[in-house]
PyMOL Python script that loads the backbone (N, CA, C, O; Angstrom):
from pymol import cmd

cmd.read_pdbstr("""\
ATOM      1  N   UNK A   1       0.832  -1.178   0.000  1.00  0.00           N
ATOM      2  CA  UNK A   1       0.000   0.000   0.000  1.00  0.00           C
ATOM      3  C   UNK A   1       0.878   1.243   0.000  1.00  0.00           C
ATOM      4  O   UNK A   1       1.759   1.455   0.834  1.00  0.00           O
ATOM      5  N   UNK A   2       0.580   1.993  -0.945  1.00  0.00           N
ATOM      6  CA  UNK A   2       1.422   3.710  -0.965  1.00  0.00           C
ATOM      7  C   UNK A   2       2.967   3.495  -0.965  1.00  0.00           C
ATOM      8  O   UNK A   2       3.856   4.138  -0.407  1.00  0.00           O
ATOM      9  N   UNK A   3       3.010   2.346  -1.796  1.00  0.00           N
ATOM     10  CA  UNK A   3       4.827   1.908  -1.810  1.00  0.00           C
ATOM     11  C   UNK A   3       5.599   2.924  -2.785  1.00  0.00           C
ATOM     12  O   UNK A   3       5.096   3.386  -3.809  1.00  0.00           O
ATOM     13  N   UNK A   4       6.870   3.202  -2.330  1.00  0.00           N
ATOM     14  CA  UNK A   4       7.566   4.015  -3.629  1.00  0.00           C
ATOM     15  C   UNK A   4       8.709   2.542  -3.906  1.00  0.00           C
ATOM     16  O   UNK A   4       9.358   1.778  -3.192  1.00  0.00           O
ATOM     17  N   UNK A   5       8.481   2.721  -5.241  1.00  0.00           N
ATOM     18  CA  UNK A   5       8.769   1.202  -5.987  1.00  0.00           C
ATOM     19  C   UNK A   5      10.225   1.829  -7.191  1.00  0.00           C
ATOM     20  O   UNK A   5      10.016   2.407  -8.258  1.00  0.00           O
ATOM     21  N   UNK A   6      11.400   1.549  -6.702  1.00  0.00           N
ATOM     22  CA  UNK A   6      12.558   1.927  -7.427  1.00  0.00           C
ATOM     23  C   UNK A   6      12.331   1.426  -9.085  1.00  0.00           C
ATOM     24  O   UNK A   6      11.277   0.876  -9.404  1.00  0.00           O
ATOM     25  N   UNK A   7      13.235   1.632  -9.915  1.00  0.00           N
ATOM     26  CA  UNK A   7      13.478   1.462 -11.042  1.00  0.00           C
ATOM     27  C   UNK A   7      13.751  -0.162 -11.572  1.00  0.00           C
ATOM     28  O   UNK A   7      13.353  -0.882 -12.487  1.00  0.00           O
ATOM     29  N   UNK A   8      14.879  -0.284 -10.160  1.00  0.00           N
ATOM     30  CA  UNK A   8      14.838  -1.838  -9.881  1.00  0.00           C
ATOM     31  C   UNK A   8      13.557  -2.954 -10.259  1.00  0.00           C
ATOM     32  O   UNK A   8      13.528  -4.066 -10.787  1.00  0.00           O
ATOM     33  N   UNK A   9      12.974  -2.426  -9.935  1.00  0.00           N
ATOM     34  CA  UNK A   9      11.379  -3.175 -10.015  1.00  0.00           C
ATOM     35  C   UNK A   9      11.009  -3.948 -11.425  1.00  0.00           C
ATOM     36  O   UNK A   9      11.361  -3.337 -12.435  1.00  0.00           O
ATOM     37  N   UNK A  10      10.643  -4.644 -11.536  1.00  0.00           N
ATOM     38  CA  UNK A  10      10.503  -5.108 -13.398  1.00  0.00           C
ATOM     39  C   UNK A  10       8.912  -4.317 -13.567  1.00  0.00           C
ATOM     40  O   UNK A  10       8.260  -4.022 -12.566  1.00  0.00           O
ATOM     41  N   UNK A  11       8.535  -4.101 -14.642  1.00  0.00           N
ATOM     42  CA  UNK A  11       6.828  -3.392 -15.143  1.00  0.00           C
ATOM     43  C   UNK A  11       6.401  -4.699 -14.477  1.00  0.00           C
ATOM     44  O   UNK A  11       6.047  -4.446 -13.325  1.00  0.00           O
ATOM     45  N   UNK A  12       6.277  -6.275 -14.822  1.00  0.00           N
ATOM     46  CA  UNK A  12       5.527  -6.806 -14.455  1.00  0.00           C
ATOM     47  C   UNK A  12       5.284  -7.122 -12.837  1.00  0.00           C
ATOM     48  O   UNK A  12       4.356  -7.878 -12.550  1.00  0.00           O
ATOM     49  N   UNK A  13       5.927  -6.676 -12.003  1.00  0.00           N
ATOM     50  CA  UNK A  13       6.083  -6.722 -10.567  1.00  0.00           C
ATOM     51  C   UNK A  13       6.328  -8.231 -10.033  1.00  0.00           C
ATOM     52  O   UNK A  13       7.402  -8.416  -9.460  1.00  0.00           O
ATOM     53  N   UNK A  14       5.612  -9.121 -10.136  1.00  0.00           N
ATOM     54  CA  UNK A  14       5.835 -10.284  -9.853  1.00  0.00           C
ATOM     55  C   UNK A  14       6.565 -11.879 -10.855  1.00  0.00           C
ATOM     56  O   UNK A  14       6.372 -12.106 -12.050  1.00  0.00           O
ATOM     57  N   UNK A  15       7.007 -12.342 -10.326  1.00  0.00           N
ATOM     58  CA  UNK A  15       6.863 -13.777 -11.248  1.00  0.00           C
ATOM     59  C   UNK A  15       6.968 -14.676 -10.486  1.00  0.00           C
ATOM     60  O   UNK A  15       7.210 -14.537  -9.286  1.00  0.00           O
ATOM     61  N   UNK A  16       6.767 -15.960 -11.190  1.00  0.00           N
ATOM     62  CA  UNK A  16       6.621 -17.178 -10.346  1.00  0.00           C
ATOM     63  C   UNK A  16       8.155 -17.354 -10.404  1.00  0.00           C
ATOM     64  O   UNK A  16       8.738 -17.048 -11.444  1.00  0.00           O
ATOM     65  N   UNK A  17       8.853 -17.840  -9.323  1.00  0.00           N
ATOM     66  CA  UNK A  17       9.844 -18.490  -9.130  1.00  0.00           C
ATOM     67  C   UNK A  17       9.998 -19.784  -9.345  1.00  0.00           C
ATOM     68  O   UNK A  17       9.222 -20.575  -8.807  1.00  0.00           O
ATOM     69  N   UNK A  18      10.992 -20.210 -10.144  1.00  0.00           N
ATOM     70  CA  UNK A  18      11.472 -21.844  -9.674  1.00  0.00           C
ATOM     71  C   UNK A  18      10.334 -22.583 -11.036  1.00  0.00           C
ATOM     72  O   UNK A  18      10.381 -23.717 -11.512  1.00  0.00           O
ATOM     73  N   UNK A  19       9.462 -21.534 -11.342  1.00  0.00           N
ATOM     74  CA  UNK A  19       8.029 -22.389 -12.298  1.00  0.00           C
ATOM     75  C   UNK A  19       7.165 -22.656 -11.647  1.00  0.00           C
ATOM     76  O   UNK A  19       6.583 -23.534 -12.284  1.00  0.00           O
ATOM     77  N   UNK A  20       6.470 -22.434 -10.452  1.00  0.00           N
ATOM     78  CA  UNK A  20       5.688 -23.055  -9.378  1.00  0.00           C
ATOM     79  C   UNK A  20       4.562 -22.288  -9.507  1.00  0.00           C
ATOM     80  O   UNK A  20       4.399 -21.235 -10.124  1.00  0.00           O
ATOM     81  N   UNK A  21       3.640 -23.082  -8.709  1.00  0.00           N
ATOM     82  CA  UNK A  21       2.161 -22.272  -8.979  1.00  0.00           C
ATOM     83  C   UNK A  21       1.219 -21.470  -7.956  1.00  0.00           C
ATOM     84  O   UNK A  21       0.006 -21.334  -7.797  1.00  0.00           O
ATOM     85  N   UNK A  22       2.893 -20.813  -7.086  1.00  0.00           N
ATOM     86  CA  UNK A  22       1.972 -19.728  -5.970  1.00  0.00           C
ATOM     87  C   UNK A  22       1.556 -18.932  -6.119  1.00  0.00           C
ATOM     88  O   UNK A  22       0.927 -18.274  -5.290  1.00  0.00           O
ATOM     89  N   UNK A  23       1.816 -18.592  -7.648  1.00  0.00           N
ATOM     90  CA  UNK A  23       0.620 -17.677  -7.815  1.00  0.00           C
ATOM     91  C   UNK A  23      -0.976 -17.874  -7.716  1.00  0.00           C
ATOM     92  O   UNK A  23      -1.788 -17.016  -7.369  1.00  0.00           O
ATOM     93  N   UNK A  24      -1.288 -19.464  -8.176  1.00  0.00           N
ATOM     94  CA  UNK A  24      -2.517 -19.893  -8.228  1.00  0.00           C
ATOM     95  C   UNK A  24      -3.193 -20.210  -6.757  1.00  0.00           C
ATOM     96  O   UNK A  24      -4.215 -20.843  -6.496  1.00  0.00           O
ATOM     97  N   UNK A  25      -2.309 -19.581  -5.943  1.00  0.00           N
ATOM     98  CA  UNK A  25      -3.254 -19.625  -4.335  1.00  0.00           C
ATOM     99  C   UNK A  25      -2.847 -18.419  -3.259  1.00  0.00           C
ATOM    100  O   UNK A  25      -3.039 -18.248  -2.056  1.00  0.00           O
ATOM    101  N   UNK A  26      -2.149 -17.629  -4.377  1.00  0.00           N
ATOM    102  CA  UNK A  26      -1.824 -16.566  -3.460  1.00  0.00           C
ATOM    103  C   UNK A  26      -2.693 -15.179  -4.019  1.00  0.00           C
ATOM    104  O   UNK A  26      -3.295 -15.134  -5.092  1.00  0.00           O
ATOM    105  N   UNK A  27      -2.630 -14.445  -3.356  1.00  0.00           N
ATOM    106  CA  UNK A  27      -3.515 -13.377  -3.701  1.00  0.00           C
ATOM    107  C   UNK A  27      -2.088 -11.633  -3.786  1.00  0.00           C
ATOM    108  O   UNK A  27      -1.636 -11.067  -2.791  1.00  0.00           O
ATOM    109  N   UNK A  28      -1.780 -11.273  -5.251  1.00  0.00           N
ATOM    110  CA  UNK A  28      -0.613 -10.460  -5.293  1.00  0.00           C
ATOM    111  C   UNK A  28      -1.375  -9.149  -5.579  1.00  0.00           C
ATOM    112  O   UNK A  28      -2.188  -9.127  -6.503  1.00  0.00           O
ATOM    113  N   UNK A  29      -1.177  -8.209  -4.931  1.00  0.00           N
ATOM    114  CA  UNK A  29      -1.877  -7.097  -5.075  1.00  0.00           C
ATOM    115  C   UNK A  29      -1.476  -6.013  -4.186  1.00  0.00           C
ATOM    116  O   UNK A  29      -1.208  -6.213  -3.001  1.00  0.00           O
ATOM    117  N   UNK A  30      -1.410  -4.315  -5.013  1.00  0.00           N
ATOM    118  CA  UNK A  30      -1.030  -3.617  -4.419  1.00  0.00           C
ATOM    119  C   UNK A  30      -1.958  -2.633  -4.592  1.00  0.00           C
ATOM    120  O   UNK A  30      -2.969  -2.758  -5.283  1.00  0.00           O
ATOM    121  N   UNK A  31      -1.643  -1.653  -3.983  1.00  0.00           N
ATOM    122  CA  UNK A  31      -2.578  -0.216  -3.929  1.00  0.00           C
ATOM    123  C   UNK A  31      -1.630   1.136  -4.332  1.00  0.00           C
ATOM    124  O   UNK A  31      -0.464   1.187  -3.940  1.00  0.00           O
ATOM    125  N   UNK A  32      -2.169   2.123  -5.069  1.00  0.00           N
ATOM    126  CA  UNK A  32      -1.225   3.336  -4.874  1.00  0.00           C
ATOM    127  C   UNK A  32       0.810   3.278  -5.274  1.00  0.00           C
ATOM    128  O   UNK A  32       1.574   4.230  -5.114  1.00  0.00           O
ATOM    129  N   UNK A  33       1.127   2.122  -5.700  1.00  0.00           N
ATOM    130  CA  UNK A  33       2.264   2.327  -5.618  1.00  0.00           C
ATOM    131  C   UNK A  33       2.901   3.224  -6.598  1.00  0.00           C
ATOM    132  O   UNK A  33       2.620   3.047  -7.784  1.00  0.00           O
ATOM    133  N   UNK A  34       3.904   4.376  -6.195  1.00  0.00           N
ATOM    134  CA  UNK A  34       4.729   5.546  -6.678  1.00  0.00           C
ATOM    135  C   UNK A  34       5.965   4.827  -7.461  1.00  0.00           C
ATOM    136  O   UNK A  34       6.268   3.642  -7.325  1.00  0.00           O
ATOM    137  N   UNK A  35       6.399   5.449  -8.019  1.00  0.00           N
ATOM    138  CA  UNK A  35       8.259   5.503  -8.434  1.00  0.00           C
ATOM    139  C   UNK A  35       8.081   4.945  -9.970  1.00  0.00           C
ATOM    140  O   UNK A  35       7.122   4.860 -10.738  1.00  0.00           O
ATOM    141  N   UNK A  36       9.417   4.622 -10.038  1.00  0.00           N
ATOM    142  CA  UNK A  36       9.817   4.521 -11.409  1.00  0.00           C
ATOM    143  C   UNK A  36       9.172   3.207 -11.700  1.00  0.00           C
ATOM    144  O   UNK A  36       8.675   2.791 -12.746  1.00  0.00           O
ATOM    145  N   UNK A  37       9.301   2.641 -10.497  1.00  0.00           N
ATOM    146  CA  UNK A  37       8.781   0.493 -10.330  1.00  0.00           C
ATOM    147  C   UNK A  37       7.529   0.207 -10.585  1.00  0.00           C
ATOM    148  O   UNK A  37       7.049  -0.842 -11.014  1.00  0.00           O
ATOM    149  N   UNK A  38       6.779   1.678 -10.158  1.00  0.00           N
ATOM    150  CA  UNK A  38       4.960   1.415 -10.533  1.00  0.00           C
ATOM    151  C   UNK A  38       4.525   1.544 -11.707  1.00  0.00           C
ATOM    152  O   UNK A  38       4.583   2.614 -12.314  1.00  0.00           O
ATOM    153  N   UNK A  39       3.847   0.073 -12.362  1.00  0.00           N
ATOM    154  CA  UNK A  39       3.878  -0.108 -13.810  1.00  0.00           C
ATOM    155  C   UNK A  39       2.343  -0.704 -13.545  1.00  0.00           C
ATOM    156  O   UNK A  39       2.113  -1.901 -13.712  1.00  0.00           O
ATOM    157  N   UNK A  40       1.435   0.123 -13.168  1.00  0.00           N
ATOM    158  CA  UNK A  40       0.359  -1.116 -12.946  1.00  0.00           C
ATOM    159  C   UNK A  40      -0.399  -1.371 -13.831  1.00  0.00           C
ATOM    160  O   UNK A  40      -1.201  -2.261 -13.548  1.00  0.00           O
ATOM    161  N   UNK A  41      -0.540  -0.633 -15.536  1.00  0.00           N
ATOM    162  CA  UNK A  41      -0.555  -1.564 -16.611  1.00  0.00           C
ATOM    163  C   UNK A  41       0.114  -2.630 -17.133  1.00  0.00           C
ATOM    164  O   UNK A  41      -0.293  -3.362 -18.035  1.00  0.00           O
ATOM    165  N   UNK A  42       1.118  -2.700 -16.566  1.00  0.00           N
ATOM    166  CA  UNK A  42       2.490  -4.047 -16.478  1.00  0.00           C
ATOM    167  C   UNK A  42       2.370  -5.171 -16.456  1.00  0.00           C
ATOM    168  O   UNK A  42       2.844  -6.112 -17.092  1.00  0.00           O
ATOM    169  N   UNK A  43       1.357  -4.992 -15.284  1.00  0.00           N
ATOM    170  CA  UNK A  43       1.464  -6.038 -13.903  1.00  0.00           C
ATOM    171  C   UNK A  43       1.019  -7.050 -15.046  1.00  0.00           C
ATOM    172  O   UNK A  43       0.494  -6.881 -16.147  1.00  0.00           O
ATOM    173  N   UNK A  44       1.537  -8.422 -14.180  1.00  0.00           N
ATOM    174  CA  UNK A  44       1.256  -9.318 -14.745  1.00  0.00           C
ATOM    175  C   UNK A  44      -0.541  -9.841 -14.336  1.00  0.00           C
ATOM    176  O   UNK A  44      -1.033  -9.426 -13.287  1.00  0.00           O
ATOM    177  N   UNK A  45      -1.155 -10.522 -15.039  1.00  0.00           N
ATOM    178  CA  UNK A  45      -2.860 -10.589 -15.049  1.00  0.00           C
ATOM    179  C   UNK A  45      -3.550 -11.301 -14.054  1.00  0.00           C
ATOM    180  O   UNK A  45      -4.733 -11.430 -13.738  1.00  0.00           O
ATOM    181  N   UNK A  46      -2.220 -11.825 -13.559  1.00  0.00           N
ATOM    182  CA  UNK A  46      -2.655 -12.538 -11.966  1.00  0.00           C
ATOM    183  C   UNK A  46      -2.413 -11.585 -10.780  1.00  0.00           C
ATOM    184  O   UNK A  46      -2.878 -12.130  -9.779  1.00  0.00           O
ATOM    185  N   UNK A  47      -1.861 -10.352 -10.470  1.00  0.00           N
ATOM    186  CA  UNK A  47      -1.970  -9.407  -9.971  1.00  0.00           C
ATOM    187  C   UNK A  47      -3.426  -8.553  -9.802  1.00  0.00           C
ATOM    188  O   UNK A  47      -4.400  -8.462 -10.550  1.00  0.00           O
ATOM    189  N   UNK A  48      -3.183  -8.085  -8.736  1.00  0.00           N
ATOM    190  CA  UNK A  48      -4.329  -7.419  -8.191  1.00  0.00           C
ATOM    191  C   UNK A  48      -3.969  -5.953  -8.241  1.00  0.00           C
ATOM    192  O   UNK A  48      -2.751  -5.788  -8.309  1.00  0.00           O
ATOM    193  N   UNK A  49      -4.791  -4.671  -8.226  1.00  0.00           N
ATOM    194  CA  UNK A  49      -4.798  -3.517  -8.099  1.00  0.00           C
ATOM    195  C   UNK A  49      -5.565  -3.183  -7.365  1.00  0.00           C
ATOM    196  O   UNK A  49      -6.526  -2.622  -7.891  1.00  0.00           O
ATOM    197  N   UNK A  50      -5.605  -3.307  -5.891  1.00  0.00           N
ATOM    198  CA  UNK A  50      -6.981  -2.765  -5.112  1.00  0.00           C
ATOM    199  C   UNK A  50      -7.527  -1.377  -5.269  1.00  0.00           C
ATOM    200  O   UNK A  50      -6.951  -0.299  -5.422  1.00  0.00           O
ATOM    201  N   UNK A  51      -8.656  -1.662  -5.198  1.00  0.00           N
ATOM    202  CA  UNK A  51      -9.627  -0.215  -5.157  1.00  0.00           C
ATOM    203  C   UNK A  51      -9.373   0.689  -3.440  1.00  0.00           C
ATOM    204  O   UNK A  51      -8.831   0.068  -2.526  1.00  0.00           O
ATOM    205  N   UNK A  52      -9.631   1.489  -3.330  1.00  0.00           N
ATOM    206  CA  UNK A  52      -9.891   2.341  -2.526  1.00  0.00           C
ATOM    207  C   UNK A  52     -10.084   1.863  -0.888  1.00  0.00           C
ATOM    208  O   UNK A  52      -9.399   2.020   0.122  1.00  0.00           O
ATOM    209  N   UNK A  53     -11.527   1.125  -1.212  1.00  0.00           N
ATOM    210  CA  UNK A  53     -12.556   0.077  -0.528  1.00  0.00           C
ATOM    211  C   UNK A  53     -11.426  -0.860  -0.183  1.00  0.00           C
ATOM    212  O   UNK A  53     -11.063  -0.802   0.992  1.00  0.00           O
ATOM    213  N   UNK A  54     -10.924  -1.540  -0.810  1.00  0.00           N
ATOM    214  CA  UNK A  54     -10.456  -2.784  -0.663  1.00  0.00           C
ATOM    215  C   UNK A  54      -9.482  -2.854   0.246  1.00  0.00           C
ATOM    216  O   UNK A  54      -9.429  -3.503   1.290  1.00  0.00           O
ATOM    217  N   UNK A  55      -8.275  -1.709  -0.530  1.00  0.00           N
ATOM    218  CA  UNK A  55      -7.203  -1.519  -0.139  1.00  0.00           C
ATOM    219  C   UNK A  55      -7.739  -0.980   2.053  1.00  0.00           C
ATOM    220  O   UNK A  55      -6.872  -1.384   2.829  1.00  0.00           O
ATOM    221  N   UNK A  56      -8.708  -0.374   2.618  1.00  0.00           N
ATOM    222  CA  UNK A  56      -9.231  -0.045   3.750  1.00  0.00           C
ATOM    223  C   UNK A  56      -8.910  -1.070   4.650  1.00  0.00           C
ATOM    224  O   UNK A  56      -8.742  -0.937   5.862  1.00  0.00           O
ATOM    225  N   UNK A  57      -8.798  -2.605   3.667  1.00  0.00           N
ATOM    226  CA  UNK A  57      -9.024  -3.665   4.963  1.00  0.00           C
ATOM    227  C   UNK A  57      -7.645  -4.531   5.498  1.00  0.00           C
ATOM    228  O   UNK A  57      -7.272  -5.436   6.244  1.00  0.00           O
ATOM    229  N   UNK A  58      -7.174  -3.456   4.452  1.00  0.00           N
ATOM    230  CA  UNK A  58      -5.262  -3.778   5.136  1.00  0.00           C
ATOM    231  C   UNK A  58      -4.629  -2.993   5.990  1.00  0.00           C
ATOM    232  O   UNK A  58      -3.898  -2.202   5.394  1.00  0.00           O
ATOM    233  N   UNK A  59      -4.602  -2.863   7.349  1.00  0.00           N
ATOM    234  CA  UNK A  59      -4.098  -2.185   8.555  1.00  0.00           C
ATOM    235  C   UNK A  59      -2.608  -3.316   9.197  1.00  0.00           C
ATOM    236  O   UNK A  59      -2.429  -4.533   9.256  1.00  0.00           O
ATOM    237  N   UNK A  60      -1.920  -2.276   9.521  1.00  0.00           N
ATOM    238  CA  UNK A  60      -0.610  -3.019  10.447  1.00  0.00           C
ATOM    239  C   UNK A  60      -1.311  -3.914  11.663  1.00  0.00           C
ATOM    240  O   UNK A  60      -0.805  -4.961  12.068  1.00  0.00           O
ATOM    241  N   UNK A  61      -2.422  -3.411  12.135  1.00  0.00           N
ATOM    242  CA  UNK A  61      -3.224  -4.514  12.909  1.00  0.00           C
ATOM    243  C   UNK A  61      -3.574  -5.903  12.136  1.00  0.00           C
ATOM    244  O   UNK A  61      -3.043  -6.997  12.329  1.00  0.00           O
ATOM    245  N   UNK A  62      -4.538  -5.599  11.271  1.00  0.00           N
ATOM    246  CA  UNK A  62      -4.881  -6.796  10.867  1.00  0.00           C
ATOM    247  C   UNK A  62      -3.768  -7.740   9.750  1.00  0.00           C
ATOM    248  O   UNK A  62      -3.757  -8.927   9.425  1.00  0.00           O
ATOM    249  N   UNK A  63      -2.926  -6.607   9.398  1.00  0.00           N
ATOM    250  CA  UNK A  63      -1.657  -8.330   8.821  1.00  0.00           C
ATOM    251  C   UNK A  63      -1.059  -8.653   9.984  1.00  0.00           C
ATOM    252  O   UNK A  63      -0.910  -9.839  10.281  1.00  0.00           O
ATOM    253  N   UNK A  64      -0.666  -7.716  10.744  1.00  0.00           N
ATOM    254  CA  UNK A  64       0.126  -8.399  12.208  1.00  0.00           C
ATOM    255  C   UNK A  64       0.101  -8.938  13.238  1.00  0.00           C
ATOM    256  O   UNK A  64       1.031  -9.264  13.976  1.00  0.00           O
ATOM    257  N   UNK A  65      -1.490  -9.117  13.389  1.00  0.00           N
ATOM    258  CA  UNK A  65      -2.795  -9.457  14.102  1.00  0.00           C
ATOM    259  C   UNK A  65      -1.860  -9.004  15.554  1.00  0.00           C
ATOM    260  O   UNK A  65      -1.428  -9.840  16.348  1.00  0.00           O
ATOM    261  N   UNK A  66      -1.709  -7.843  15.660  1.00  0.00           N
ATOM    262  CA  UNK A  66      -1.103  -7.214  16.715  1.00  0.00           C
ATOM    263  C   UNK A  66       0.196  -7.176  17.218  1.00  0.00           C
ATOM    264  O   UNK A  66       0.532  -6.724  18.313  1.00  0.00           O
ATOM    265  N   UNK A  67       0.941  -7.696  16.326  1.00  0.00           N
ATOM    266  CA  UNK A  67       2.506  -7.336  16.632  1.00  0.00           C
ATOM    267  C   UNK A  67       3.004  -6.206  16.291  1.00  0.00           C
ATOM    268  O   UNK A  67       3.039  -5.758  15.145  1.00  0.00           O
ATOM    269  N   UNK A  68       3.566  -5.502  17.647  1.00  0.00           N
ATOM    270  CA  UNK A  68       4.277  -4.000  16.953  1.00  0.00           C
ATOM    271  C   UNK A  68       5.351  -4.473  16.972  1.00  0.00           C
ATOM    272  O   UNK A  68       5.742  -4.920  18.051  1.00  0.00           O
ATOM    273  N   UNK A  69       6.092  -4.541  15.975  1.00  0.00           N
ATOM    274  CA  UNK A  69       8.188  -5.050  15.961  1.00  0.00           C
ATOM    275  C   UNK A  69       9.024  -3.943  16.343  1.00  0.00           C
ATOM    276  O   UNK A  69      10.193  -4.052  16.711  1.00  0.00           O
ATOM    277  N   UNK A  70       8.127  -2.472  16.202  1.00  0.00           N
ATOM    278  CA  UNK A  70       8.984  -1.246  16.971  1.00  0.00           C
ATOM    279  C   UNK A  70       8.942  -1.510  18.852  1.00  0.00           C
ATOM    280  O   UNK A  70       9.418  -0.866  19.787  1.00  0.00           O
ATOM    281  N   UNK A  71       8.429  -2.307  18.800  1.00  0.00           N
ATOM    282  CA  UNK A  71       8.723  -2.685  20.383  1.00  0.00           C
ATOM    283  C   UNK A  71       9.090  -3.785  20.888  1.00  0.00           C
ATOM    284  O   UNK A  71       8.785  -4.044  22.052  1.00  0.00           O
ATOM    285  N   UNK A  72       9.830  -4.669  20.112  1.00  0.00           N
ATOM    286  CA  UNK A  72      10.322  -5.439  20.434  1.00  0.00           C
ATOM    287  C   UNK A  72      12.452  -5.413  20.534  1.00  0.00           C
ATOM    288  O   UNK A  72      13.063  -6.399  20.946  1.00  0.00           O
TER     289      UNK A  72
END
""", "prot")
cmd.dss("prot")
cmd.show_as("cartoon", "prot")
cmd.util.cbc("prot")
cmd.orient("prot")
């Protein structure tokens, strides 16, 4: 979400590694991303582009289901 994405980055953002099929159970998707790396006509067609809405239901709470690592 709101990533600044270097040059480094390929247009298509993701690929499968190794030939494997995590893409077919993983869910790849970003929101808002900036820089030279954000290609999100690129992206490859198994990629996600969240909407607005969507992108709402990703909080540091709910991926971390409450771990702060600044306090550890």
């Amino acid at each position: 979400l709101n990533c600044e994405m270097g040059a480094h980055i390929k247009p298509e953002g993701w690929s499968t590694w190794n030939n494997n099929d995590n893409h077919k159970t993983t869910y790849y998707a970003e929101y808002k991303s900036k820089g030279p790396g954000a290609n999100p006509e690129k992206r490859l067609d198994w990629t996600h582009q969240l909407t607005r809405k969507e992108a709402r239901k990703y909080s540091i709470s709910r991926v971390l289901h409450g771990w702060k690592p600044e306090q550890e």
